[in-house]
N, C-alpha and C positions, 0 to 999 in steps of 0.2 A: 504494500500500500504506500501510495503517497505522501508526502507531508506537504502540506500546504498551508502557507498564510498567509489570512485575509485582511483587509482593511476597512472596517464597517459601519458606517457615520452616519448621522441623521440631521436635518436643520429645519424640521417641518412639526408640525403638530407636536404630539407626545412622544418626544425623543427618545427617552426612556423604556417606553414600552416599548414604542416601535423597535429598537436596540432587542431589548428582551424577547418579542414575539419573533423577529432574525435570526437569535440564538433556537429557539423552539423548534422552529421550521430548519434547522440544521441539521440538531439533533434526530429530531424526526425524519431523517432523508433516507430511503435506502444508498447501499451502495458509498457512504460518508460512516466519518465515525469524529461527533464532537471530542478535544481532545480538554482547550483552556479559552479562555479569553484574558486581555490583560484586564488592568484596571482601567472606568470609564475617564477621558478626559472631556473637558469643554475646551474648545479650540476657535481660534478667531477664524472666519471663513477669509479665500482667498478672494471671493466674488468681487463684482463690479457693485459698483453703489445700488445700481437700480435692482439688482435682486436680491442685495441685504436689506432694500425697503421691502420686499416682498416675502422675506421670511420671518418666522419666527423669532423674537430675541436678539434682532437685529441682523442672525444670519448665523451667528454662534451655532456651533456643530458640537455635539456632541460624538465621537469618536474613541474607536478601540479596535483592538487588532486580538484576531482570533487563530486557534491552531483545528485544522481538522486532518486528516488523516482520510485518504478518499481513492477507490479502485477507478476513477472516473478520468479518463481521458481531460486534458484542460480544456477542450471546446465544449464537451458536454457537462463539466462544472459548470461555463459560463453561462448555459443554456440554463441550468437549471437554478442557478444565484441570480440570473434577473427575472425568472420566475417570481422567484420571494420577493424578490424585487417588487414586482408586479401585484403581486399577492399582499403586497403592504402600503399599496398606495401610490407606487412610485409613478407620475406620469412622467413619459418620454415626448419635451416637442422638438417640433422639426427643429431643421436647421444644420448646419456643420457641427463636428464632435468639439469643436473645440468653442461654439457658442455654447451647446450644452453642458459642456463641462464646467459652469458657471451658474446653472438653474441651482433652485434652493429644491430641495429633495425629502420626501416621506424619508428614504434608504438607498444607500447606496454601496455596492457589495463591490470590492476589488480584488482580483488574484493577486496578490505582491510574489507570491513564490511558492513554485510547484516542483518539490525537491531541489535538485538543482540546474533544473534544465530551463533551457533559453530559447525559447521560441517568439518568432515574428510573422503572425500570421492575418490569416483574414476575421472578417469580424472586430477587426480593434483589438487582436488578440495580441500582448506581448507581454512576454514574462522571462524576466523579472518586471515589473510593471516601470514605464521607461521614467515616471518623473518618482518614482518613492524616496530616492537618494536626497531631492532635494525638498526635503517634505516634511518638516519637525509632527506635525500632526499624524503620520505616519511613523514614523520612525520610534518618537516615543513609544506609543504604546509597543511597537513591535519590540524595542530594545525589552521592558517587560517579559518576552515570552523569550527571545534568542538574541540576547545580547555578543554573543560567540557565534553566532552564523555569520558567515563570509557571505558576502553576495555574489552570483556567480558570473558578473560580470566584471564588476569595480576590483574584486579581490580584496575588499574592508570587509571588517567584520561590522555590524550594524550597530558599535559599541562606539566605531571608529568614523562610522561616517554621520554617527551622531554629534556626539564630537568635535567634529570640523563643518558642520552646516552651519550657514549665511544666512537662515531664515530665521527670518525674528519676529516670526506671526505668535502668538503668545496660545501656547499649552499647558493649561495646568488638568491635574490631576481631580477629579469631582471627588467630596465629600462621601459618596456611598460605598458600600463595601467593598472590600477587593472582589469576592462574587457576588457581583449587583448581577447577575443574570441567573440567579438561584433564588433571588426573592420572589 
């Protein structure tokens, strides 16, 4: 089985839950096997002004990086992660991926690493995921689960490319349990 980890954020409605109910529906997956999540942070969003007016909290994401363990090929991961996606609200509008990648979001599921393999495919598929390096709202929570994982491009370990990040979007650690996905 695979090891793989996700990046799993929300800046829409009931953050929280929606987070919790993404765990649920993970667990519950054939073919997957939940393994941890880190602890929840709140993270300032990277968005353009006009969709931090149009989410919640100004646009604050809540955010966490998860471990599953999974027999599933990474296309039909992805298949099946914006399912939940889909399954929790997420609407997809038009437009290029990269005006999208700015919408405020029910949920938002990312592959960051699927063992150690590198692929660059269709679908928007690329893993290791090509911006996480530069991504403190990622990285934190992922240093949590594998602080000793190498990335299998950079060749840092995720201890190191934390570390030495230039991004100064502010992440801190939320008040609720270390498993807030058990409540």
């Amino acid at each position: 089985m695979a090891r793989v980890f996700l990046s799993v954020g929300s800046n829409l409605g009931d953050r929280l839950e929606c987070l919790r109910r993404a765990v649920d529906q993970l667990r519950a997956m054939q073919d997957l096997r939940f393994l941890d999540a880190s602890p929840l942070y709140r993270t300032e969003p990277w968005e353009r002004e006009s969709a931090r007016e149009q989410a919640d909290d100004g646009g604050w994401f809540f955010n966490c990086a998860v471990l599953i363990e999974t027999e599933l090929e990474p296309g039909a991961l992805l298949t099946r992660l914006q399912s939940i996606e889909d399954t929790l609200g997420r609407i997809r509008r038009g437009g290029t991926p990269e005006a999208q990648r700015f919408e405020p979001r029910t949920l938002d599921i990312d592959i960051l690493l699927y063992d150690n393999r590198v692929i660059s495919g269709p679908e928007h598929l690329h893993i290791p995921h090509l911006l996480m390096h530069e991504r403190r709202f990622v990285l934190r929570p992922l240093a949590d689960l594998a602080p000793d994982l190498e990335h299998p491009v950079l060749y840092q370990t995720i201890r190191e490319l934390l570390d030495t990040l230039e991004d100064e979007h502010e992440v801190a650690v939320s008040d609720l349990p270390r498993r807030w996905f058990d409540e």
